[in-house]
C-alpha positions in Angstrom: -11.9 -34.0 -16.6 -12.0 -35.0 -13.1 -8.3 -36.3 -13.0 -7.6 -32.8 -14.1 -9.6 -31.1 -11.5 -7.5 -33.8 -8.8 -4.6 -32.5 -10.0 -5.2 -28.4 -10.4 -6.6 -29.2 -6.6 -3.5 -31.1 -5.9 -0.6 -28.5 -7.0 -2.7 -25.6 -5.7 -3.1 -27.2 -2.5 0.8 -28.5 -2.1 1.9 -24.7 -3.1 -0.6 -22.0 -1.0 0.2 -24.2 2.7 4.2 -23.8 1.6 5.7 -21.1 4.1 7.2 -19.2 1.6 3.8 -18.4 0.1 2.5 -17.6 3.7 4.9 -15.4 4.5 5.8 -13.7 0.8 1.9 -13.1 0.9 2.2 -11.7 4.3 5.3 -9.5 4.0 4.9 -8.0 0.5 1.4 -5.6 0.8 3.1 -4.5 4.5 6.5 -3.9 2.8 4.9 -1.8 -0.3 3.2 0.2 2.3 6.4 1.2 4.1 8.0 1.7 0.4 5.0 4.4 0.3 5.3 6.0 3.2 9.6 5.9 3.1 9.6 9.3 2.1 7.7 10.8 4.6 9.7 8.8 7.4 13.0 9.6 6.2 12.5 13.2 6.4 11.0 12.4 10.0 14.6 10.7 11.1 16.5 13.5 8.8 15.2 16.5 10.3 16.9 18.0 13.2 17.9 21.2 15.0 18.6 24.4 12.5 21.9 24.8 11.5 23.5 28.0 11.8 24.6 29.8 8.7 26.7 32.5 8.8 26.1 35.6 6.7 28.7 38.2 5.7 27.6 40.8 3.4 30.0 43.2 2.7 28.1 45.9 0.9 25.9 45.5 4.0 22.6 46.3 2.2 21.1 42.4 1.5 21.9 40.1 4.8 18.8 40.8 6.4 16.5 40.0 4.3 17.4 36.1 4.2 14.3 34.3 6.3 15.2 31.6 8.6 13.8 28.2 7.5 12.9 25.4 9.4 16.7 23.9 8.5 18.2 27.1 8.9 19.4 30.3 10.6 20.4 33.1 9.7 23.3 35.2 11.4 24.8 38.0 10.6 28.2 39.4 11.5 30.7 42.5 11.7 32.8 43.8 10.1 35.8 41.6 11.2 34.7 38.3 9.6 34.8 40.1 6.4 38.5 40.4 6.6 39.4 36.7 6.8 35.8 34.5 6.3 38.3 31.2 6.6 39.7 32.1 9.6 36.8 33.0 11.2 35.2 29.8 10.1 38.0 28.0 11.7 37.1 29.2 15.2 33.4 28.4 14.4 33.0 25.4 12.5 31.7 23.3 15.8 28.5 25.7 15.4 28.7 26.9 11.7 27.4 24.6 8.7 28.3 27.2 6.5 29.2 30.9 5.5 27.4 33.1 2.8 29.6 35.8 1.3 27.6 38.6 -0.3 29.7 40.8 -2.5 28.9 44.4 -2.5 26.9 45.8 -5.5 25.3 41.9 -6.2 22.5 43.1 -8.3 25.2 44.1 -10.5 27.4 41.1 -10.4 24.7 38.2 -9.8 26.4 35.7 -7.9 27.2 34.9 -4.5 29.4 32.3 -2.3 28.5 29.8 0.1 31.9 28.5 1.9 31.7 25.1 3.8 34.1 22.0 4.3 31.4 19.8 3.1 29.0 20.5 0.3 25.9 21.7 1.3 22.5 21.0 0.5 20.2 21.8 -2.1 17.5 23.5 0.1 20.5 25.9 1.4 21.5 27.1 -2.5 18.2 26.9 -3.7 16.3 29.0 -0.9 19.3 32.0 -1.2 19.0 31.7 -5.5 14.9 32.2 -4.7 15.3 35.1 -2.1 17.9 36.9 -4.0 16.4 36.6 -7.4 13.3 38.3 -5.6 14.6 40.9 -4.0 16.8 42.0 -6.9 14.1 42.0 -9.7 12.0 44.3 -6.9 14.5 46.5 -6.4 14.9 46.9 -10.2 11.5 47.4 -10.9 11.0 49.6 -8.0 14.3 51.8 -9.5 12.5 52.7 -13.1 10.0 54.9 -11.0 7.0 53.8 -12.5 4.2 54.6 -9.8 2.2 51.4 -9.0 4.0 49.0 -11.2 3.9 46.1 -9.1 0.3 45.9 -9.1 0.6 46.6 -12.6 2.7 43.6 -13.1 0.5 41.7 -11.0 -2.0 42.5 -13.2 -0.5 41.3 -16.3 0.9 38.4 -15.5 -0.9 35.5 -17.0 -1.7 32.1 -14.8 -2.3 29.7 -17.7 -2.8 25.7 -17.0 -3.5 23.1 -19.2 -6.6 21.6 -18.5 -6.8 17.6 -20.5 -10.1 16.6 -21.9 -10.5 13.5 -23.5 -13.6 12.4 -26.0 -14.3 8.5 -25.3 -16.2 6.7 -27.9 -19.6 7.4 -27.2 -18.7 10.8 -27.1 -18.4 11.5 -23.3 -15.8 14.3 -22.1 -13.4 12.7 -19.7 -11.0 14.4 -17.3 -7.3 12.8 -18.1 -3.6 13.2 -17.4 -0.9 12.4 -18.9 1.8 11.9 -15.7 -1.2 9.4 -14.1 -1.4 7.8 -17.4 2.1 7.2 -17.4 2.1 6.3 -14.4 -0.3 3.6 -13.9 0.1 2.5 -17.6 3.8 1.4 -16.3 2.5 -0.1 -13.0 0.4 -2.2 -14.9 3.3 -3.7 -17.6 5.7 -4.0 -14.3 2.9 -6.2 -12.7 1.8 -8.0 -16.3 6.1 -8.8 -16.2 6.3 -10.0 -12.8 3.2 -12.5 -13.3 4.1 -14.0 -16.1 8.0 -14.7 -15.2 7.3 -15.0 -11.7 4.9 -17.8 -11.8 5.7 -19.2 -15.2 9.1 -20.4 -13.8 7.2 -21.4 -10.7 5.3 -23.8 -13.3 8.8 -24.6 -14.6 10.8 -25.2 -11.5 7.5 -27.6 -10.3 7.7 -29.8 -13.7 11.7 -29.9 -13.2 11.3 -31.0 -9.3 8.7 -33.8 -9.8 11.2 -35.2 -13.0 14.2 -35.1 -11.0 12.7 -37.0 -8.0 10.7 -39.3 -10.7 7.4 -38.7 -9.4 5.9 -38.1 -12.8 6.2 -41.5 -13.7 4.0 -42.2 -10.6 1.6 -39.6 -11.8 1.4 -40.6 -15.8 0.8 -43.8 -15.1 -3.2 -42.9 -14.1 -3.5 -39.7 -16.1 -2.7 -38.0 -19.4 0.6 -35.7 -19.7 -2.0 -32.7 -21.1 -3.5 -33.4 -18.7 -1.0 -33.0 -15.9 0.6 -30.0 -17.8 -2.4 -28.3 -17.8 -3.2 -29.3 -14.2 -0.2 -27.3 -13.6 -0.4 -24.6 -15.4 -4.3 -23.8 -14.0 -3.3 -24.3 -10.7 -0.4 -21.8 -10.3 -2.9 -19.2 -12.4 -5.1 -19.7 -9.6 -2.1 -19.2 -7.1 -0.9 -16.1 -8.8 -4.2 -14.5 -8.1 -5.3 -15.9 -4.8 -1.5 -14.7 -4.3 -3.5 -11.1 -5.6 -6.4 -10.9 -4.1 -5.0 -11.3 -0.6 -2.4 -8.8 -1.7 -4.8 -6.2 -2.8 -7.5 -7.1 1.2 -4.1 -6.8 2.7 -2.7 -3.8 1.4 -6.5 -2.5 2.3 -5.9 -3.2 5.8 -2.8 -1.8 5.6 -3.5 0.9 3.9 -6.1 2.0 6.6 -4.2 1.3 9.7 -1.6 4.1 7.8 -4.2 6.0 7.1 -3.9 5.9 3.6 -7.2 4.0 1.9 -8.4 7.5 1.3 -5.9 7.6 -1.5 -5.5 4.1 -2.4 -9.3 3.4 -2.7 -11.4 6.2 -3.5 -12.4 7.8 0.1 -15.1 10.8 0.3 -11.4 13.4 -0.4 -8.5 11.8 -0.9 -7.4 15.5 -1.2 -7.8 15.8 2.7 -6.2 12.1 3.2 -3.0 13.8 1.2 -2.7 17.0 3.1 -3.1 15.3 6.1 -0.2 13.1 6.0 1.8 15.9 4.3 1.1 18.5 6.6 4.0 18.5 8.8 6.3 18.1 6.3 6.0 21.2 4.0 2.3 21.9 5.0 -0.2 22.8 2.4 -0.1 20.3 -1.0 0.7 21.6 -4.2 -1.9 22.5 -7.1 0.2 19.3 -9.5 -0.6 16.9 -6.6 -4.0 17.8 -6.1 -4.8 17.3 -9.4 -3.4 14.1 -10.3 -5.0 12.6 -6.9 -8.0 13.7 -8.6 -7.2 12.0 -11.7 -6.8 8.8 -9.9 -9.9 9.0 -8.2 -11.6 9.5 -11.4 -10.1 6.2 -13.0 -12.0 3.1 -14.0 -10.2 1.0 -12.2 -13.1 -1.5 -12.6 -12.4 -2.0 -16.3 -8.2 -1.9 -16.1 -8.8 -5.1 -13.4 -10.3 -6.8 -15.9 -8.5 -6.0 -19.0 -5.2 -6.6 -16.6 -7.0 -10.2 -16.1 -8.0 -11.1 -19.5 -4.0 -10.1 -20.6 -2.6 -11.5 -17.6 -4.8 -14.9 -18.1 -3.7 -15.3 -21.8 -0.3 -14.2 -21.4 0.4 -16.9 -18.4 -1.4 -19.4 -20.4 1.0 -18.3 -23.8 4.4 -18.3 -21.4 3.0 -20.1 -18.6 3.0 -23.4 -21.2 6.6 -22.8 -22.7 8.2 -22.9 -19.6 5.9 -25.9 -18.6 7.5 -28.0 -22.1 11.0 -26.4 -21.6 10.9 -27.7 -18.1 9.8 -31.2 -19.3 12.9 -30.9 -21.2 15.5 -31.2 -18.9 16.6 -33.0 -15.8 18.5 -30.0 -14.0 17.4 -26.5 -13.5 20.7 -25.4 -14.9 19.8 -27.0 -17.8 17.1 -24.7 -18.7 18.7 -21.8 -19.0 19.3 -22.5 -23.1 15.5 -22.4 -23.4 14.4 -19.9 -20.4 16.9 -17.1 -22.1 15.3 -16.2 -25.4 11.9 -16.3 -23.2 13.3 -13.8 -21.0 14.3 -11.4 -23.9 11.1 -11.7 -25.7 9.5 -10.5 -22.2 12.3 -7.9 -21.6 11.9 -6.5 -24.9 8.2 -6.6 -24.6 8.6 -4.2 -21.9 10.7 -2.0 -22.8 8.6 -1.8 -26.1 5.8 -0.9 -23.1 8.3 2.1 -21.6 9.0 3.3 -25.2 5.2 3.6 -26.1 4.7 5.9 -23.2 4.8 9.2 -25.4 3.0 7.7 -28.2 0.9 5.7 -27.1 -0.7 5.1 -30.6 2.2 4.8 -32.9 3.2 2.6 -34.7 5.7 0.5 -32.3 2.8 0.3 -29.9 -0.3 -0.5 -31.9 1.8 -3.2 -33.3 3.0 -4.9 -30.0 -0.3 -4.8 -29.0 -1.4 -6.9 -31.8 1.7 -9.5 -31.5 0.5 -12.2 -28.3 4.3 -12.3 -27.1 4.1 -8.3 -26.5 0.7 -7.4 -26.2 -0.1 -8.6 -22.4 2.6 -5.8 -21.3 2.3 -3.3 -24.2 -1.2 -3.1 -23.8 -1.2 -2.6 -20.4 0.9 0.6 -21.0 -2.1 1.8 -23.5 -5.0 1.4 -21.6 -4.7 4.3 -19.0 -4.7 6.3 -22.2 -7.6 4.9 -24.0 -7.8 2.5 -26.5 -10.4 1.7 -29.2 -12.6 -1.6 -28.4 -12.0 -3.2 -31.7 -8.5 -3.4 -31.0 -8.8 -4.9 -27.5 -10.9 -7.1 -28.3 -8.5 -8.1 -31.6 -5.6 -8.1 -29.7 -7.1 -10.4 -27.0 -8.5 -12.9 -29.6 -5.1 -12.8 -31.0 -3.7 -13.8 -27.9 -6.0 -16.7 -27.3 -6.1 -18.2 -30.4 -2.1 -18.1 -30.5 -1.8 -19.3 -26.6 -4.2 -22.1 -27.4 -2.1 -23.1 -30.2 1.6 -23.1 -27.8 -0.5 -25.1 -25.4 -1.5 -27.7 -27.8 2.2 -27.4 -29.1 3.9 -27.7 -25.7 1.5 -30.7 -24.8 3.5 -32.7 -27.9 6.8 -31.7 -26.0 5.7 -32.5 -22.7 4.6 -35.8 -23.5 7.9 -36.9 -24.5 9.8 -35.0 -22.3 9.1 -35.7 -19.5 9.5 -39.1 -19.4 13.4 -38.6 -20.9 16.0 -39.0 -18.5 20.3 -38.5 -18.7 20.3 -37.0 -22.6 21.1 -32.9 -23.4 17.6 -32.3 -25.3 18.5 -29.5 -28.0 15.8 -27.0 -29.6 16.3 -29.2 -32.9 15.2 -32.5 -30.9 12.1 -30.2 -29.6 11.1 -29.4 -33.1 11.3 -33.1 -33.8 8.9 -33.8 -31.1 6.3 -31.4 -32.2 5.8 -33.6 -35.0 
């Protein structure tokens, strides 16, 4: 046991003081920031002066009641650009990003034309279809002479939302939502992916490395092969979340120095933290976005970190020991590509079998993945946000033990004789052979 502990201490120690880990663990919480805030700072560097559009309405009866916008402004004209609108764009295009035809009696023929070199954008068409539309339905409301109909309409228009209210199993009411579901259900497969593959072939490319440049025989010679496979495999599982946690205090910091922890973490209204940053682009938050911040404040995170670390533990420990014996297996990282591929499909199909479960969440596709321990750390991940009973987790995690357990027994037979075998193309046949 304590040559195990001098190797775990050994690999962890030779891969956290690597620069790549330094800076990949420095970089990635500040860059997923930015990716966050992108939107916001592209409409910064994409806004600019109003552009000019030009209005001709030649039933002259509609062209003033288009509002300017922050992107735009409105100008009318006489009677002489109605003759000839390209020509008169032609001695105006320096200062004219487009020209809106209005055709006379449009109530009645319920279209219009915007004229430009280029195509315009979609806040242009949409904010004539929404001023139009208004201003037509008024005016044919207003024509059946009904006295106070607008109020009456007012009246009788219905403002119906969907409120979602979720029994847990002790019969408590729960808030929920589907979009946030979905949303953090598939946040939580995409990070359940990326730890397994990304530090499984970290484990793989490590075995390969020390094989090539025959330092295993050095280390066998005072220890056990299990023992040095599982040296490495508990050592880059304690890289991949040290690698975490100072992910999660870094995007803290970062979060806060952007000003957005209040969202991220829980502050006293994430509500205000939202409108804040979105005030000067659009102003005042929707109702939809309120609500699912809400949501997300409401979430037990608590128990989704730990589930994602009990499926995230047994799922490295599953994969994490396949690439370990596969990696034992050949003397050339090109080499492993025969055995890394179906591994890679199992986990590709393991997530899309996570994206297809998002609208039925309990059928049968994803109740089953989430028993099978190839699928389940990635499927289950997708369920969670949505609620899931406790005597399937806790049946789909002892699943997944008992059957990583058994591959890491299994890939300790491979590893043994693998990786000791030099200068001969090892063949899935020769690994079954080695397994007995």
């Amino acid at each position: 046991m304590n040559k195990l502990f001098i190797i775990i201490r050994r690999e962890y120690l030779n891969v956290v003081v690597r620069k790549s880990f330094i800076v990949t663990t420095l970089l990635i919480p500040f860059i997923s920031i930015l990716c966050m805030l992108a939107p916001m700072l592209l409409m910064g560097l994409n806004d600019g002066e109003q552009r000019t559009v030009v209005v001709i309405d030649e039933g002259a009866q509609m062209s003033n009641i288009i509002e300017d916008t922050d992107e735009f402004r409105f100008v009318s004209v006489d009677s002489l650009a109605k003759k000839n609108p390209r020509n008169y764009y032609e001695g105006v295009r320096d200062s004219v990003y487009a020209i809106v035809v209005l055709p006379e009696n449009l109530a009645k023929r319920e279209y219009l034309s915007v004229f430009s070199e280029k195509p315009v954008s979609h806040s242009l068409v949409s904010h004539l279809e929404e001023t139009f539309n208004k201003e037509i339905t008024d005016r044919n409301i207003e024509a059946l002479g009904i006295p106070d109909i607008q109020d009456k309409i007012e009246e009788c228009t219905a403002h119906v939302s969907v409120s979602e209210i979720r029994w847990g199993e002790d019969g408590v009411v729960e808030s929920s939502s589907v979009e946030v579901s979905q949303i953090i259900g598939l946040m939580l497969a995409m990070f359940s992916y990326i730890f397994v593959l990304m530090y499984g072939a970290m484990i793989m490319n490590g075995v390969i490395e020390e094989k090539t440049n025959r330092i295993v025989e050095v280390i066998v010679s005072s220890c056990k092969p299990i023992e040095l496979m599982m040296g490495k495999i508990i050592s880059i599982a304690l890289v991949g979340l040290t690698q975490m946690f100072l992910w999660g205090v870094l995007i803290f910091i970062a979060s806060a120095v952007f000003g957005l922890s209040g969202v991220l973490y829980g502050g006293s209204d994430p509500i205000e933290t939202v409108n804040a940053m979105t005030a000067a682009h659009g102003g005042a938050m929707s109702v939809d976005v309120e609500s699912i911040v809400r949501e997300i404040s409401n979430i037990k995170f608590g128990q989704l970190f730990l589930s994602f670390l009990f499926y995230g533990i047994g799922g490295f420990l599953l994969f994490g020991s396949l690439f370990a014996a596969f990696g034992s297996a050949v003397d050339q990282p090109n080499d492993s590509s025969q055995f890394v591929t179906p591994v890679m499909m199992i986990e590709v199909f393991a997530l899309w079998a996570g994206v297809a479960c998002i609208e039925n969440p309990d059928g049968p596709l994803a109740v089953w993945c989430s028993y099978i321990p190839f699928t389940s750390p990635i499927v289950m991940m997708v369920r969670l946000p949505y609620g899931v009973p406790t005597w399937e987790l806790v049946t789909s995690i002892a699943l997944l033990y008992a059957t990583a357990f058994t591959f890491v027994w299994l890939a300790g037979r491979i590893y043994r004789r693998g990786i000791l075998m030099y200068g001969k193309k090892v063949s899935f046949m020769d690994i079954f052979r080695w397994i007995k």
